[in-house]
Each structure stands twice: as structure tokens, then as C-alpha cells.
C-alpha positions as CSV (number, residue, x, y, z in Angstrom):
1,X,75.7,32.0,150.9
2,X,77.9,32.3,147.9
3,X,78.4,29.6,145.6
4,X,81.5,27.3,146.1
5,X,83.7,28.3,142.8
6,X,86.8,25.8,141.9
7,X,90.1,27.0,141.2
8,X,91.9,26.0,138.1
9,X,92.8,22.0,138.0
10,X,90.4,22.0,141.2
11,X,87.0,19.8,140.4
12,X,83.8,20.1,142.7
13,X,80.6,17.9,142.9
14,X,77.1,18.4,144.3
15,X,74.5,15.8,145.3
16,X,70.7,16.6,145.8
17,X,68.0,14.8,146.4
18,X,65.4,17.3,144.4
19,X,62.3,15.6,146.0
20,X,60.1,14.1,143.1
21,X,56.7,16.1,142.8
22,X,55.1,12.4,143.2
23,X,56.5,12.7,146.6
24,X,56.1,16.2,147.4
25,X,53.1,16.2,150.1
26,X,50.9,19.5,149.7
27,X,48.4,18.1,152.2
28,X,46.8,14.7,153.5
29,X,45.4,13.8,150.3
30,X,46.6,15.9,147.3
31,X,51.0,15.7,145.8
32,X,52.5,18.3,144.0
33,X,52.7,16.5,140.9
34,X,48.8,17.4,140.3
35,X,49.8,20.8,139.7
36,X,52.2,21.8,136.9
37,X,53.0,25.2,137.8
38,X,54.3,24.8,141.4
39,X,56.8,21.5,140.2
40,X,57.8,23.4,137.1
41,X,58.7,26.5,139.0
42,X,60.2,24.3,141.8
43,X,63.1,22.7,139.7
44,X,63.3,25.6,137.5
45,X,64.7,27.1,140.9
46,X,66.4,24.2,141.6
47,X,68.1,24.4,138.0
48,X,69.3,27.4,138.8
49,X,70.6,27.0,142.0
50,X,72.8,24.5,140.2
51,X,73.8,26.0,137.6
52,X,74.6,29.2,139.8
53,X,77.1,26.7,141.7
54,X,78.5,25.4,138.7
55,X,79.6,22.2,139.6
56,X,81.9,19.5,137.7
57,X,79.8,16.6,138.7
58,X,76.2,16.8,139.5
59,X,74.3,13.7,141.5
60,X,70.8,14.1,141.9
61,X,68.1,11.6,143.7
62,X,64.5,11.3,143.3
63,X,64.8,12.9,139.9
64,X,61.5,12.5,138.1
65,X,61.7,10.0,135.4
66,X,58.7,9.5,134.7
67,X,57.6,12.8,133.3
68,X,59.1,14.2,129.9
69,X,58.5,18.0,130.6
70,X,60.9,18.1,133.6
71,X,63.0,15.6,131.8
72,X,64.0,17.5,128.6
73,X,63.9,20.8,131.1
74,X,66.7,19.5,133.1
75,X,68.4,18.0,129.9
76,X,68.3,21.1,127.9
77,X,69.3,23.8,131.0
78,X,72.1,21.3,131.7
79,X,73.5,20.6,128.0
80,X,73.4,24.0,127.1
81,X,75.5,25.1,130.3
82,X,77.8,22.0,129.2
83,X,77.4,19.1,130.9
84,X,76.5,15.5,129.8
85,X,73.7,14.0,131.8
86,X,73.2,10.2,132.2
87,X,69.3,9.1,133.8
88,X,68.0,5.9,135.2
89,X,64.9,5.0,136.4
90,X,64.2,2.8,139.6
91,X,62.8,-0.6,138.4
92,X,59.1,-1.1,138.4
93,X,58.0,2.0,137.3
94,X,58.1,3.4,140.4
95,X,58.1,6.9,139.0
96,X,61.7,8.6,140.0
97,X,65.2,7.6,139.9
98,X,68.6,9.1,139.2
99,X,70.0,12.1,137.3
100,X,74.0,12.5,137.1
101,X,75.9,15.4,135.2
102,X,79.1,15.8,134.2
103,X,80.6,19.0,132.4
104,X,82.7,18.2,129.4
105,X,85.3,21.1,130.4
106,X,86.6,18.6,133.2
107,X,85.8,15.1,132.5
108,X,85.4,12.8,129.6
109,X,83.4,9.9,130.2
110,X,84.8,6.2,129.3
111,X,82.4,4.2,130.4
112,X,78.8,4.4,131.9
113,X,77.1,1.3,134.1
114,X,73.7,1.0,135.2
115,X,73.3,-1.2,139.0
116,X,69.6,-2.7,139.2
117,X,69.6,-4.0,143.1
118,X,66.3,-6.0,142.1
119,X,65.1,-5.6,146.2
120,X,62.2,-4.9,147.0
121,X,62.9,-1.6,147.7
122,X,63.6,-1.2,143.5
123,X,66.8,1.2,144.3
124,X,69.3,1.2,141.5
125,X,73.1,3.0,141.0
126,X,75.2,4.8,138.3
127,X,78.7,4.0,137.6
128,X,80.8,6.1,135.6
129,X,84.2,5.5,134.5
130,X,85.6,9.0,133.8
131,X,89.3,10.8,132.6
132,X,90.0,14.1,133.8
133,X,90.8,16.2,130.9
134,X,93.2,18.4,132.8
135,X,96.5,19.6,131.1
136,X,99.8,19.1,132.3
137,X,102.6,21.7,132.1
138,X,106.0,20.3,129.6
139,X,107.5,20.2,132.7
140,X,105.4,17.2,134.1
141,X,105.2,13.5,133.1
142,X,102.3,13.1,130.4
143,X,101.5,9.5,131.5
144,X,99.5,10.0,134.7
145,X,96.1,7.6,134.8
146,X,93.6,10.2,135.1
147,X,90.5,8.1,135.6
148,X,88.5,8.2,138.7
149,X,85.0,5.9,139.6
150,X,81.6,8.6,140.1
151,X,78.7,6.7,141.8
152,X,75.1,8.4,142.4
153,X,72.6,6.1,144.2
154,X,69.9,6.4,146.6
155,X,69.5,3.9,149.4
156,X,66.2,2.4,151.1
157,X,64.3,4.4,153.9
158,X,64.6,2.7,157.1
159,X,60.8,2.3,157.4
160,X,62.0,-0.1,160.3
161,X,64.4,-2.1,161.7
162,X,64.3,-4.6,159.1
163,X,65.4,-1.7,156.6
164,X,68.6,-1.3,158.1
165,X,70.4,-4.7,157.2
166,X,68.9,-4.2,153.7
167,X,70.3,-1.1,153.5
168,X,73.7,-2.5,154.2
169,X,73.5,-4.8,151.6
170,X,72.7,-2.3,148.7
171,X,75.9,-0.7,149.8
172,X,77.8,-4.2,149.7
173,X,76.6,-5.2,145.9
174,X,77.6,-1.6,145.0
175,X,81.1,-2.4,146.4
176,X,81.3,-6.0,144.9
177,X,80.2,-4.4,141.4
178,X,83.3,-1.8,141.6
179,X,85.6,-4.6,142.8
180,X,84.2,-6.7,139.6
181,X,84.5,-3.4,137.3
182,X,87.8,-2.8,138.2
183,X,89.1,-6.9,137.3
184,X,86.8,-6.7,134.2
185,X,88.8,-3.8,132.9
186,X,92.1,-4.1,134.3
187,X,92.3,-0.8,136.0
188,X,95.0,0.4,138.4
189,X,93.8,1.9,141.9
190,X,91.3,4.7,140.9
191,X,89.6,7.1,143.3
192,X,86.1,6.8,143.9
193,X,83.6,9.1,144.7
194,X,80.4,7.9,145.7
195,X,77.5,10.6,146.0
196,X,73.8,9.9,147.1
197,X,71.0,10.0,149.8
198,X,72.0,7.1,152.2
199,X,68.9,7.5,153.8
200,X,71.0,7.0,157.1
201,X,73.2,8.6,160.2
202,X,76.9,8.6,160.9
203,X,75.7,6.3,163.8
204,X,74.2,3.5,161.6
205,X,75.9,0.4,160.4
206,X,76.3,1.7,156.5
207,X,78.5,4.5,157.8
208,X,80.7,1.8,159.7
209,X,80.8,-0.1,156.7
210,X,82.2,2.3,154.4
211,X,84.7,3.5,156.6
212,X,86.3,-0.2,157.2
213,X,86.2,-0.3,153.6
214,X,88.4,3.3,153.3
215,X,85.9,5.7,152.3
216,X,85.6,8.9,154.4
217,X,82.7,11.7,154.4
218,X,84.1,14.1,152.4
219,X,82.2,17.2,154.3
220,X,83.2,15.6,158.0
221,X,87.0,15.7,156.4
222,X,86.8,19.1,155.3
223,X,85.1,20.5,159.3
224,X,87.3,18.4,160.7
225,X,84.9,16.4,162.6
226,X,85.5,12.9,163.7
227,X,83.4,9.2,164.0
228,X,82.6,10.1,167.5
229,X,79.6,10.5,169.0
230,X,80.1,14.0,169.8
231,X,79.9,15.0,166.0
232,X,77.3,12.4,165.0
233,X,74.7,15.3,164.8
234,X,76.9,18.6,164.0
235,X,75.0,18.9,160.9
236,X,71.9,17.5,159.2
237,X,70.8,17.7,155.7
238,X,67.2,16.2,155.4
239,X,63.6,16.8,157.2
240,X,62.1,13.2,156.4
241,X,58.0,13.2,156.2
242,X,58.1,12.5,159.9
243,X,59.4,15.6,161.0
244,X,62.7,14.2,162.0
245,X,66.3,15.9,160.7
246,X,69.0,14.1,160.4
247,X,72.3,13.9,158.3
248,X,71.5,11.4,155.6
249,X,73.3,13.1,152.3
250,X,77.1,11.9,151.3
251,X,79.7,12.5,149.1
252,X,81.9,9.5,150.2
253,X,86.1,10.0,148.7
254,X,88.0,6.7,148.3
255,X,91.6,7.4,147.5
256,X,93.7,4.6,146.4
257,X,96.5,5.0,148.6
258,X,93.7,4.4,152.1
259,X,93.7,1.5,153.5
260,X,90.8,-1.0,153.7
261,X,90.0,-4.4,155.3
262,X,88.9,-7.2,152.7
263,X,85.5,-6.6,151.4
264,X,83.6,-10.0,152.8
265,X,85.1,-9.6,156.2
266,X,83.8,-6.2,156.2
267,X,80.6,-6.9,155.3
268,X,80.3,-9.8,157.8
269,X,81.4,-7.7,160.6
270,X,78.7,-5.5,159.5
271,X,76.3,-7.7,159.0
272,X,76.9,-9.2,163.0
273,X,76.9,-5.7,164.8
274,X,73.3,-5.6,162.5
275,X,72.1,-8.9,164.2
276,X,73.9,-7.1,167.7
277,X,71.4,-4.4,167.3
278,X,68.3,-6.7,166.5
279,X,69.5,-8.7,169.9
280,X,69.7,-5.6,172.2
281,X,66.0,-4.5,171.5
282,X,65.4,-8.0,172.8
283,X,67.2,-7.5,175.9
284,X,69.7,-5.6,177.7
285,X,70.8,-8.4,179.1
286,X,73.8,-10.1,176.2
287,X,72.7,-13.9,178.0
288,X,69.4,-13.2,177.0
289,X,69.6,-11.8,173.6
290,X,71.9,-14.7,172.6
291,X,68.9,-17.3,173.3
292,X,66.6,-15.3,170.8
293,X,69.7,-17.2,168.2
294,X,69.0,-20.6,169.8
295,X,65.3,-21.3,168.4
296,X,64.9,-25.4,169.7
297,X,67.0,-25.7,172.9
298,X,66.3,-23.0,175.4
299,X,68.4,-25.3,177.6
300,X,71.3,-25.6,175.7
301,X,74.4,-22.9,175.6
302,X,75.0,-23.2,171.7
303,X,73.1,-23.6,168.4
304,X,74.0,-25.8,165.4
305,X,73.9,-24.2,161.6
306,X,70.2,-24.4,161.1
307,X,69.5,-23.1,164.2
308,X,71.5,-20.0,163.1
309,X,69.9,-19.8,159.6
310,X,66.4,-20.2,161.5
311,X,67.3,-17.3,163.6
312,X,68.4,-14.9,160.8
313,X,64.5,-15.3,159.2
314,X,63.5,-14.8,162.3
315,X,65.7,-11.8,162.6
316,X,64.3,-10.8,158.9
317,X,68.0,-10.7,157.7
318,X,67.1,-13.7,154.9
319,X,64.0,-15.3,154.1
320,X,62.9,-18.9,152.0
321,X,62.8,-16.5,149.2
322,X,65.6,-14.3,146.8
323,X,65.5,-11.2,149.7
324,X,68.0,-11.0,151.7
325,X,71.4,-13.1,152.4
326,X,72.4,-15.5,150.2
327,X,73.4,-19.1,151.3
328,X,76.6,-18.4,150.4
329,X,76.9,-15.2,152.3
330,X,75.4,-17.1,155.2
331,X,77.9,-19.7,155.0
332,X,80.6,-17.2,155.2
333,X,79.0,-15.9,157.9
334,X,78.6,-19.3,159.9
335,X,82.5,-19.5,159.3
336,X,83.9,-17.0,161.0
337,X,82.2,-17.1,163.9
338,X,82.6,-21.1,163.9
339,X,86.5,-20.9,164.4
340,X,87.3,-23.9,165.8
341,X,85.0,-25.8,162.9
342,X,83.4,-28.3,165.6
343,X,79.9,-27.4,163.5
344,X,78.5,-26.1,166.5
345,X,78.4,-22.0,168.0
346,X,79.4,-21.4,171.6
347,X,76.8,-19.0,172.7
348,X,79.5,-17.4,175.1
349,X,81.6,-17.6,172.3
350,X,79.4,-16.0,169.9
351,X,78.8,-13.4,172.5
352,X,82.3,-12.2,172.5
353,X,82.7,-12.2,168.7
354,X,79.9,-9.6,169.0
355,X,81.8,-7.5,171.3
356,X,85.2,-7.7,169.7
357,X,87.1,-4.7,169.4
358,X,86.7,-5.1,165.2
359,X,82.9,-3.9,165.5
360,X,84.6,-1.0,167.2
361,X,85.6,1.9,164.5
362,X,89.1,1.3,163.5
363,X,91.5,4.5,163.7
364,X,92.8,5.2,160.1
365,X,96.5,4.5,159.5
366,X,98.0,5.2,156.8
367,X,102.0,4.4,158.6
368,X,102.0,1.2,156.5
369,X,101.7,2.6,152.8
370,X,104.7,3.1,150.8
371,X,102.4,5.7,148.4
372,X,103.6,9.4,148.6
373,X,101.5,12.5,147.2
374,X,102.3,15.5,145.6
375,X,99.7,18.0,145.0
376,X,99.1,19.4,141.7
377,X,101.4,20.1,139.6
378,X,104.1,17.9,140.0
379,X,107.7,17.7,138.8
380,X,108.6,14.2,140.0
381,X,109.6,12.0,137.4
382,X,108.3,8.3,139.2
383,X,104.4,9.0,138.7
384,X,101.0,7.0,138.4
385,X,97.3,8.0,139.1
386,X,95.9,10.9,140.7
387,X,93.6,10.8,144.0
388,X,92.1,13.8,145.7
389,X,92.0,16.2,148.8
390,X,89.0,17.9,149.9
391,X,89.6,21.7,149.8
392,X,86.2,22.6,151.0
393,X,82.6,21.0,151.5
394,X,79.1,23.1,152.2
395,X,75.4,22.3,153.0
396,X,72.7,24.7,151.1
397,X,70.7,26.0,153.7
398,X,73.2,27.2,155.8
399,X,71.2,26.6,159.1
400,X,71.9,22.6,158.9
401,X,75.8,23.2,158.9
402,X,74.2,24.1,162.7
403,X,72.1,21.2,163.1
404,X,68.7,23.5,162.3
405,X,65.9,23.4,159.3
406,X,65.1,26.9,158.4
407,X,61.3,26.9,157.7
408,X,62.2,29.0,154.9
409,X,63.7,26.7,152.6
410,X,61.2,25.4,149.9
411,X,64.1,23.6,147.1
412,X,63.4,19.9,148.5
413,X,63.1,18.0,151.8
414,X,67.2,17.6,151.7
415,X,69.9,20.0,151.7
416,X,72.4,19.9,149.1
417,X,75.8,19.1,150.0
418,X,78.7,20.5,147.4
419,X,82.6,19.2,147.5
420,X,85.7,21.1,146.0
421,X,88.2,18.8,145.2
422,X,92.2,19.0,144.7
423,X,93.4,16.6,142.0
424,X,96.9,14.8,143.9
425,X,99.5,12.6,142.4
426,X,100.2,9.5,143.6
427,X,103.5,8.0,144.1
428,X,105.2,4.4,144.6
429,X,108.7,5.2,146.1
């Protein structure tokens, strides 16, 4: 396919998980990181697939750290083409970890932020804090905040069940860090982009999660496909060691102007259609599944608050150690489901929080904002910051647009996914 090329004041971005040589199964027993020649020609081709598609922002996972050949190869192909590159490794020397790439012709970086989730899964995050350097015509205001949020990460593998919740919760500290960045340094409503292997469906809780909190999948935006069902499995981007495909690979767009529910009541709602799931592979039965919560009284139709914190170990959301929830967050939790603060949870009660219409996906409406847009350029005089429409999104293979792994493809395990981007202004009336 020909590479996606970005017209002038357009930016695009590409993430890729590359598929670390220390990874990269040649048989039962033997990794490709043994043997120099077939990981060294393997990202060279790689490299140049990237720098073929020329990019303004490059996000890459399972980037391997740990080796300084195919570190200063990456750094020197992509400096001399023009970009700035920015690498963290996952704690505990696990091996791999992140690569990010920005070209200099588009962005100028302010600020750079490394996210340690210290979990036992030893996933970390970037955060860069960029300015366009696009120019403006005479004609337009010269004041217009130019600054978006870029975030590359790579979430845990859902080796089970357990995974999911903690899953969810790297995406929640990576949202409470850009709520705290944004108070720390006083910034108006920027645009986010958030790139990365999620490591999960459009059918899992993180996908819920990020679309209460605004965010939309910036390739299902650009084919027009919806939350439903129906379009859950349109397209894949991944083969995992199992055999399995699925669409794990995101470049998430936050826009300042979308509208989002508060960040702890999102979380908790996520966190409850997580302990919903964990209940229904009890039982199909809701009566049933509810008792798994009350641990002492089989008899009894509620459950008191330790009852409740015994059940989440029990449900492996927390633990008598630093994994999982926090009291606090428990607390919270205990809260709103404990409306009419008698100390004590209703089972039947507790059953219809579960099935509220709010763990339903909400339809986006955006009738309540008084923010107009303009795209690019722009003569109005009443300006502010800039957001961005997705012009055009593509998967490499072209197969898993289709929902199919071509046995040819040798790059990675994961498809890349690559965005083109139309900078907007944003304005108050």
C-alpha cells in the first residue's frame, strides 16, 4: 500500500509494537535475539518502513532497550531523517520498553515525563508536552496555544482474568498523571493523543473507560465504525503467541471541546462492570453471583464493608499488599454504591447498580458545548487552542483492515496503525 503522506499544516502519527528479539519465538526453545543477523535485518526493515511513511510522531512498544546496537541503530536512522527520539525502559530490567519520535519540522518539545506504574506487570508511559511549530498567515491571530499532550505506553497482557482490572488501572494512573500535569503547569484544555498496544478489544472494560472519559479510536473515527458489537472485530492488528488475532493497537484523540464524565466516577463504574464480569463466570444467575460478594452470611440479602473488601481479594481486584486498589479507591467505591449511607449494601440493590444504564456506552453529545471549530486557517479574530480531526487512519498489512493475518507479513506480531491529522481551531463564542 502506499504510504500515508500529510498535507501541509496536516500532522500524522504511527504506533508499532516492533516485537523485541527477546520475545521473538523462532522455535520451542531458541529467541531471535540469539542471532544478530535476523534481529538486525528485521528492524533495519522495520526502520525503513518508517521512515518510508514519514511520520510526525512515532510510538513504538517493545522496543529493545536493553541492547546498544539496535539502540544507536534506531537513534542514528531516526536523527538523521530529523526526528528527536525519547527511550524508556520497563522497570526491572525486563529487557524492552518504549521508543517515541518526534520530527523537529512539526513539533517542538516543552516538556518530557517518564510514568513508572511500579505493578507487577513493570509497564511504564511517556508524556510529552509538545508546540506545534506551524506558521500562521498575517491574516490570522498569532496567539493560538499550540500545545498538545503525546502519550506512548504499553498495557499488561491479559494472561487471565485477573489481568483485566489491572489493566484498567494502568489506564486510570495514566489519566490521573495528565489531570495532575495539567494543574502542575497551568495549562488550558490541550488535545491528547494517546498511542500504544492496549493489549485489549473494543469489547473490554479499558475501551469503555476511555470512551466515558472522551477519547475516541482515532482509526474507528476515520471508517466510520461504531462501539457496537457489529464492528468490534472489523479489523485486527495483532497475532498474540496463542494464535489468536484481535484488534489491540490504538491511537486514542482527546479533543478539548469532547465531553467527559468526572474521572473517579468513571473509573468506578469501570471498576463495577469489572467485578460484573468476575460475577457472571460464577453464574448466570445475577441472585447467585451477588452471594460470591457476601463471604460470612449465605443467609443474609446484604454485606457490610468488610465483607465487600473481603470479596474484592477474593475477586483478586486488591490484595493485603501494594497491588491493586487502594483503600482510598475502595472507599470511594463502597460510597457510591452505599447511597443511602446505612453502612450496609442491599444485595438487590447492589444488583441494579450493576445493571444501570451508566455501565451501558453513553452516546457522545456534544449539543451542550458552547466551543465552535474552524479548520485550519482561520480568520476569526476570538481564538484559543487548536484540537484535531482525523483525515485518514490505515493498518500495515492491509489484510487486518479485513479482519485477516497474511502469513506473509514478517515486521512484528502487530500491525502498525498510522493517523493523519488536521490541526482545528477552537473557539469560545
Amino acid at each position: 500500500t502506499k504510504p500515508l503522506h500529510t498535507c501541509i499544516g496536516d500532522v500524522s502519527c504511527t504506533t508499532f509494537n516492533i516485537l523485541a528479539p527477546i520475545y521473538k519465538r523462532l522455535d520451542c526453545e531458541s529467541r531471535e535475539s540469539e542471532f544478530r543477523e535476523d534481529w538486525l535485518n528485521r528492524n533495519e526493515s522495520i526502520l525503513d518502513r518508517l521512515l518510508n511513511l514519514r511520520s510526525s510522531i512515532i510510538c513504538l512498544q517493545e522496543f529493545w532497550v536493553g541492547n546498544d546496537e539496535l539502540v544507536a541503530m534506531y537513534e542514528r536512522r531516526l536523527n538523521d531523517a530529523g526526528y528527536a527520539t525519547y527511550k524508556l525502559a520497563r522497570t526491572n530490567n525486563r529487557g524492552d520498553g518504549l521508543l517515541t519520535a518526534l520530527h523537529r519540522n512539526y513539533f517542538q518539545v516543552l516538556n518530557y515525563k517518564e510514568l513508572l506504574f511500579h505493578d507487577f506487570g513493570d509497564r511504564v508511559a511517556q508524556l510529552l508536552h509538545i508546540d506545534l511549530t506551524m506558521h500562521f498567515s498575517q491574516n490570522q491571530e498569532t496567539n493560538v496555544k499550540k500545545e498538545a499532550l503525546v502519550i506512548n505506553t504499553h498495557l499488561l497482557f491479559p494472561h487471565n482474568s485477573g489481568c483485566c482490572f489491572h489493566r484498567l488501572q494502568q489506564v486510570y494512573k495514566i489519566l490521573q498523571y495528565i489531570e495532575s500535569y495539567c494543574e502542575e503547569y497551568q495549562l488550558p484544555p490541550v488535545p491528547v493523543i494517546l498511542c500504544g498496544d492496549w493489549n485489549g478489544s473494543k469489547k473490554g472494560h479499558v475501551y469503555k473507560f476511555l470512551r466515558s472519559q472522551g477519547f475516541v479510536s482515532s482509526y474507528d473515527l476515520a471508517h466510520h465504525y461504531t462501539d457496537s458489537d457489529a464492528d468490534a472485530h472489523k479489523w485486527v492488528s495483532h497475532r498474540n503467541h496463542r494464535g489468536n488475532i484481535c484488534g489491540v493497537d490504538f491511537i486514542w484523540l482527546l479533543n478539548p471541546d469532547n465531553p467527559r464524565k468526572p474521572l473517579k466516577e468513571s473509573f468506578i463504574e469501570a471498576v463495577l462492570g469489572n467485578i460484573k464480569n468476575h460475577l457472571t463466570r460464577v453464574s448466570v444467575d445475577s441472585t447467585d453471583q451477588l452471594h460470591l460478594l457476601n463471604t460470612k452470611f449465605n443467609n443474609s440479602n446484604y454485606i457490610t464493608f468488610c465483607q465487600f473488601c473481603q470479596a474484592l481479594i477474593e475477586l483478586g481486584l486488591t490484595s493485603n499488599f501494594h497491588d491493586g486498589l487502594s483503600c482510598e479507591e475502595i472507599k470511594d467505591m463502597w460510597d457510591y454504591v452505599d447511597t443511602d449511607r446505612d453502612e450496609v449494601i442491599d444485595l438487590r440493590d447492589f444488583d441494579l447498580v450493576l445493571n444501570s444504564p451508566s455501565f451501558q456506552q453513553r452516546e457522545d453529545n456534544n449539543d451542550y458545548t458552547e466551543i465552535q471549530r474552524q479548520t485550519l486557517p482561520d480568520k476569526s479574530k476570538i481564538s484559543t487552542i487548536i484540537g484535531f480531526d482525523v483525515r485518514n487512519a490505515a493498518l500495515f498489512p492491509p489484510e487486518v483492515e479485513q479482519g485477516n493475518w497474511p502469513d506473509y507479513y514478517s515486521l512484528s506480531d502487530h500491525a502498525h496503525l498510522t493517523v493523519e491529522f488536521s490541526p482545528v481551531m477552537i473557539h469560545c463564542s
